[in-house]
C-alpha positions in Angstrom: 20.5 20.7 -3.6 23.2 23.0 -2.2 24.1 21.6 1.6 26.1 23.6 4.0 28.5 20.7 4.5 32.2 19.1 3.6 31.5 16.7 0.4 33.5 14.1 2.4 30.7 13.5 4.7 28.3 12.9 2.1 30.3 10.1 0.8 30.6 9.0 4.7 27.4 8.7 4.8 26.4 6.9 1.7 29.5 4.2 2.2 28.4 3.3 6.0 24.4 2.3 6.2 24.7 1.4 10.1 23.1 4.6 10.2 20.5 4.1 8.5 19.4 3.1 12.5 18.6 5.3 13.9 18.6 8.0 11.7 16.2 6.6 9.1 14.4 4.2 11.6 10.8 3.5 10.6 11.3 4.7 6.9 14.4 3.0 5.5 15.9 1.6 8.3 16.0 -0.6 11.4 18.5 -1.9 14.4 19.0 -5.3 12.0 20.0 -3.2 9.0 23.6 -2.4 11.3 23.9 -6.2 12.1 24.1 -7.0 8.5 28.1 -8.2 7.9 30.2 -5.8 5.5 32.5 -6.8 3.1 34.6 -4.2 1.1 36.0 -4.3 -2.3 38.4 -1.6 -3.7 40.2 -1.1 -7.1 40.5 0.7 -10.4 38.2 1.3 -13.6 38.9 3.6 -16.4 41.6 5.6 -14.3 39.6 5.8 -11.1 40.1 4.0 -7.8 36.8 3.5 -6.3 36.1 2.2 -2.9 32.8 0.2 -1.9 30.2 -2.0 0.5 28.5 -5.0 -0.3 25.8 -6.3 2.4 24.5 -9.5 2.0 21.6 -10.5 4.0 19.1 -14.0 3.9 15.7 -13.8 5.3 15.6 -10.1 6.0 12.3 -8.2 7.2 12.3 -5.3 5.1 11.5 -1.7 6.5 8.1 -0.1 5.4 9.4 2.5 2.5 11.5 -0.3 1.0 8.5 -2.9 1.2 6.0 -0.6 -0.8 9.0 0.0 -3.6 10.2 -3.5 -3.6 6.5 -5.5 -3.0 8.2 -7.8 -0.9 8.2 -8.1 3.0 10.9 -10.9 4.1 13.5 -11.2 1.1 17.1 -12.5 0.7 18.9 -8.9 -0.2 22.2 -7.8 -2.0 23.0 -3.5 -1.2 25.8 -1.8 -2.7 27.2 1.0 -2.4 30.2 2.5 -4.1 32.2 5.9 -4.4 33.3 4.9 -7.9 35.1 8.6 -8.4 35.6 11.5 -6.4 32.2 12.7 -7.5 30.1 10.0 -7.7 28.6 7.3 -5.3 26.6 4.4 -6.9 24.0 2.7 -4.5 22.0 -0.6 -6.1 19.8 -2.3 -3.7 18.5 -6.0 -5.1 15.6 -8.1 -3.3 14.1 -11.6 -4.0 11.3 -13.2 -1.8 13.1 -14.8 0.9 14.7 -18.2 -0.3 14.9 -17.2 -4.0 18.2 -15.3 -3.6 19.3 -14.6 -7.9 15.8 -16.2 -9.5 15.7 -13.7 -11.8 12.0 -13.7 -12.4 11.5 -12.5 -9.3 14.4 -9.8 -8.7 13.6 -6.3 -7.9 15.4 -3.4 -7.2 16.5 0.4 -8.0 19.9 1.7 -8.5 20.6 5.5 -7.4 23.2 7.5 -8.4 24.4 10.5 -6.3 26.7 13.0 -7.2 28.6 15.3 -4.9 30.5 18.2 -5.8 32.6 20.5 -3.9 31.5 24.4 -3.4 34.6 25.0 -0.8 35.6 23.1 2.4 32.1 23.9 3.9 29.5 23.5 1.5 28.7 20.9 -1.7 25.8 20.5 -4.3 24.2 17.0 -3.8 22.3 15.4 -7.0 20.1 12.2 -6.3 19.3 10.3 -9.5 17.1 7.0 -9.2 16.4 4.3 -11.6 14.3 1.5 -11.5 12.8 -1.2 -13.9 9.7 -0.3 -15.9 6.6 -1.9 -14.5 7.6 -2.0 -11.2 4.6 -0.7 -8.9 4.1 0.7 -5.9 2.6 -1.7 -3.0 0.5 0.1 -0.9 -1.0 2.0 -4.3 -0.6 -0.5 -7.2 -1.9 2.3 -9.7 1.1 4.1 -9.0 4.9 3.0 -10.2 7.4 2.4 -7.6 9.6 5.1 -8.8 6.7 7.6 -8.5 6.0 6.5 -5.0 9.9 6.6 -4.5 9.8 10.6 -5.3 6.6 11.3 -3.2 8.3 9.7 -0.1 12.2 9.6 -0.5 12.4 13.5 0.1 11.9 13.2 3.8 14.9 10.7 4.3 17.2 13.6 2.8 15.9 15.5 5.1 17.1 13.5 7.9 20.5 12.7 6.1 21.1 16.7 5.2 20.0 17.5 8.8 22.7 14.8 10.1 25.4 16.7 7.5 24.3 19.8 8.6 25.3 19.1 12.3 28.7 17.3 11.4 30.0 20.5 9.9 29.2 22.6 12.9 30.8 20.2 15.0 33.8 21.4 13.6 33.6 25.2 14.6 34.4 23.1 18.2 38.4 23.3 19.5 38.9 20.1 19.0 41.8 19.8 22.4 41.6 16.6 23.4 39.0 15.3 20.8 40.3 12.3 18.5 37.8 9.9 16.2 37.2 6.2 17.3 36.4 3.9 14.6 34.3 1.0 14.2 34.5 -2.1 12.0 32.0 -0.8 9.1 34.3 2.7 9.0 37.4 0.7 6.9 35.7 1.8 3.5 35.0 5.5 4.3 38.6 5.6 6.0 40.0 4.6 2.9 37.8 6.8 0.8 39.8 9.4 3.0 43.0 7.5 1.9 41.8 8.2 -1.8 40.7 11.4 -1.3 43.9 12.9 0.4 45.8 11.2 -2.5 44.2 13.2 -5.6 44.2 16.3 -3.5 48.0 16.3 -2.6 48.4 15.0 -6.4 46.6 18.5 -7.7 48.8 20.6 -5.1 52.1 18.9 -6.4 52.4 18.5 -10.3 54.5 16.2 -11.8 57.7 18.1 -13.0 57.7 18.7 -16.9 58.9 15.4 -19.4 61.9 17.0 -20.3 62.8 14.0 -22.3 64.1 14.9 -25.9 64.6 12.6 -29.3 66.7 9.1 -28.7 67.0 9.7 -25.1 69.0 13.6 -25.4 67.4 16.4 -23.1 65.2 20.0 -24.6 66.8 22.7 -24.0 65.2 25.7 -23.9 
């Protein structure tokens, strides 16, 4: 879907979940979703440097839409989420029943991959794909997959996120005299998706100078 918003605060949004309260409270979220500690992991694979989250929590009271996905209430949970390019952000979220933490018999889950990609400084197309295992069902309506009940219901917490987007960019038609950012301890992996980000662009704006370099070390001319 086409959103009237800079890409960067898409991937600002997926990389810090504190506001999934209050934003998404009641659906996805809740006030112990921003206590959950953050530890961040950064690198690079196959030529790109990707920045991420992990948030491990033990004996955590799931809120309703991930219950009726996930068919469990209280579970020990693992949630990624990692801009793994400039384009894409990987989000996995992994549950057991509480105390079974990595019994694989029991593990469920999804993974969802968004994409983002750049109109101009003001605008960006957002793509949502969602996977999760065959079989798994839906709580409240066991006749219906989870990933079915996942599309019926999921829609509405874009809505809150593109709404939240939508409102960011305006913020910026403000004079900003006066106005700087304070940031909290879960903003070190979006800062440094800034980092990343500023890196390529500058890259792009400033080739490298042509390889010059001839046979055994002479120069081309020409």
């Amino acid at each position: 879907m086409p959103v009237p918003a800079n890409t960067l605060l898409l991937i600002e949004n997926l990389l810090d979940i504190t506001h999934f309260y209050p934003l998404h409270d009641g659906n996805i979220g809740d006030v112990e979703n921003s206590r959950i500690p953050v530890e961040i992991e950064e690198g690079t694979s196959d030529g790109n440097t990707y920045i991420g989250t992990t948030r491990s929590v033990r004996g955590y009271r799931q809120p309703p839409y991930l219950e009726d996905y996930l068919g469990y209430d209280l579970v020990d949970r693992d949630h990624t989420h990692f801009m793994l390019s400039p384009a894409v952000t990987r989000v996995q979220m992994r549950v057991w029943p509480a105390g079974r933490h990595g019994d694989a018999s029991a593990e469920r889950g999804y993974v969802i991959v968004h994409t983002h990609t750049p109109v101009d400084r003001s605008h960006h197309v957002w793509r949502l794909i969602i996977n999760m295992p065959a079989g798994q069902r839906c709580n409240s309506d066991p006749t219906k997959s989870a990933v079915e009940r996942f599309m019926e219901t999921f829609p509405a917490v874009i809505a809150e996120d593109r709404w939240a987007l939508e409102k960011q960019q305006q913020m910026f038609n403000y004079p900003d005299e006066g106005y700087f950012e304070v940031f909290l301890r879960p903003d070190a992996a979006l800062r440094r998706a800034r980092q990343i980000l500023t890196r390529l662009e500058r890259a792009e704006r400033t080739p490298e100078p042509p390889n010059l370099q001839g046979r055994r070390g002479g120069t081309a001319e020409g």
